[in-house]
C-alpha positions as CSV (number, residue, x, y, z in Angstrom):
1,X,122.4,93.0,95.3
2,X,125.0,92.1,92.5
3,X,122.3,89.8,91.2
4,X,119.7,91.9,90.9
5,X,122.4,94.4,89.5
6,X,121.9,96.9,92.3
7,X,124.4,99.1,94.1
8,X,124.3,99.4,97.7
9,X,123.3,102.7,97.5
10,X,119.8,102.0,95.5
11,X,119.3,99.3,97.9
12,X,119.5,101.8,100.5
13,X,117.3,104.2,98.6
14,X,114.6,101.3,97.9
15,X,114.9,100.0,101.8
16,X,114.0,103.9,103.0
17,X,111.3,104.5,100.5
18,X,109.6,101.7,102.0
19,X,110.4,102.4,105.6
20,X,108.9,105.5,105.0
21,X,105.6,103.8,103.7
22,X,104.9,102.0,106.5
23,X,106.5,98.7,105.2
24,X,109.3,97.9,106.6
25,X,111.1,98.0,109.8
26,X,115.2,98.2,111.1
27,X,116.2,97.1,114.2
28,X,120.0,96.7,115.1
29,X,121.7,93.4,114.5
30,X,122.3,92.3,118.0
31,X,125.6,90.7,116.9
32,X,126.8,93.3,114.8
33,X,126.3,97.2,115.6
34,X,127.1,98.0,111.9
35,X,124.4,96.2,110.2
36,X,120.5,96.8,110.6
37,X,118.2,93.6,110.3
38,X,114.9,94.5,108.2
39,X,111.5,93.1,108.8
40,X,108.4,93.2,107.4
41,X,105.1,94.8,109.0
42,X,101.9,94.2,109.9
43,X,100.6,96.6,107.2
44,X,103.0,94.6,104.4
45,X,102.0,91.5,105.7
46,X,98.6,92.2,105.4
47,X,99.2,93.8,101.5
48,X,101.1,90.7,100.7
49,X,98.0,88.4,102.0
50,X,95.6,90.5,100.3
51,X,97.3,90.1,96.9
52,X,98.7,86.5,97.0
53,X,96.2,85.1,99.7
54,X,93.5,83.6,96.8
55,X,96.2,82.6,95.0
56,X,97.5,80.4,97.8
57,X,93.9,79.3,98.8
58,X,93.5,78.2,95.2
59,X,96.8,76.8,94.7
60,X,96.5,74.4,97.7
61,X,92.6,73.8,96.4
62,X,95.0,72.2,93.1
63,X,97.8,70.9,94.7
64,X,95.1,68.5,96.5
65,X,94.1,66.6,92.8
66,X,97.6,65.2,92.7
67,X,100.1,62.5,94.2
68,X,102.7,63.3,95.9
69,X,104.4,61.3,92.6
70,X,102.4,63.7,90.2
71,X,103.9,66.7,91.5
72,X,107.5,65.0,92.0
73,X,107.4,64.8,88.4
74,X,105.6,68.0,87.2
75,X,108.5,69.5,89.6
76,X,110.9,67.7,88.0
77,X,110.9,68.7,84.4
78,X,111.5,72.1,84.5
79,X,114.4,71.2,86.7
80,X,115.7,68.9,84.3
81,X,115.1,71.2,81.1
82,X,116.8,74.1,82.9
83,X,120.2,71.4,83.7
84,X,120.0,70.4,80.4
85,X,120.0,74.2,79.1
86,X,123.1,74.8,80.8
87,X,124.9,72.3,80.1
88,X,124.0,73.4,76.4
89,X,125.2,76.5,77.3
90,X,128.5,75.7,79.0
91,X,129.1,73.8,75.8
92,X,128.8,77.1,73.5
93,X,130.6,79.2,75.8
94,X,133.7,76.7,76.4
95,X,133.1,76.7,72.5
96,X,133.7,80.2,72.1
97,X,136.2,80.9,74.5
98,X,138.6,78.2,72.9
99,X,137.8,79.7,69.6
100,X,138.9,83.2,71.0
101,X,142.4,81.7,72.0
């Protein structure tokens, strides 16, 4: 929730709303009486097919032109530019924050 910058309470509000719509469903946490464990529909799972479902067809349809190397690497840069932007970034904030002293 703190990621998303959410209080408990609009995660509440969002997690009824969608009850209510058919989408989701609680059932007690058989461990723990005070929590509720949420789970998708039918109806959702359906929706979610319906929207991503060609995307995944088509996506595997691609996937199947490359190597198993190919796709190591195409995974690979973004994963290396984003390491390399924060170590950038550390750099600039450590920066700052001895500046500040």
């Amino acid at each position: 929730m703190t990621a998303l910058g959410l209080t408990t309470g609009s995660v509440t509000a969002l997690v009824d709303r969608l009850e209510r719509l058919g989408y989701l469903a609680r059932r007690p946490d058989p461990t723990d009486r005070r929590k509720s464990l949420i789970q998708l529909t039918d109806i959702a799972r359906q929706k979610t097919w319906e929207l991503y479902g060609p995307f995944v067809t088509e996506g595997e349809a691609l996937m199947r032109d490359y190597t198993a190397a190919d796709l190591e690497l195409l995974a690979g840069f973004p994963r290396r530019s984003r390491e390399l932007y924060e170590r950038q970034q550390a750099k600039v904030l450590r920066a700052r924050t001895e500046g500040a002293e």
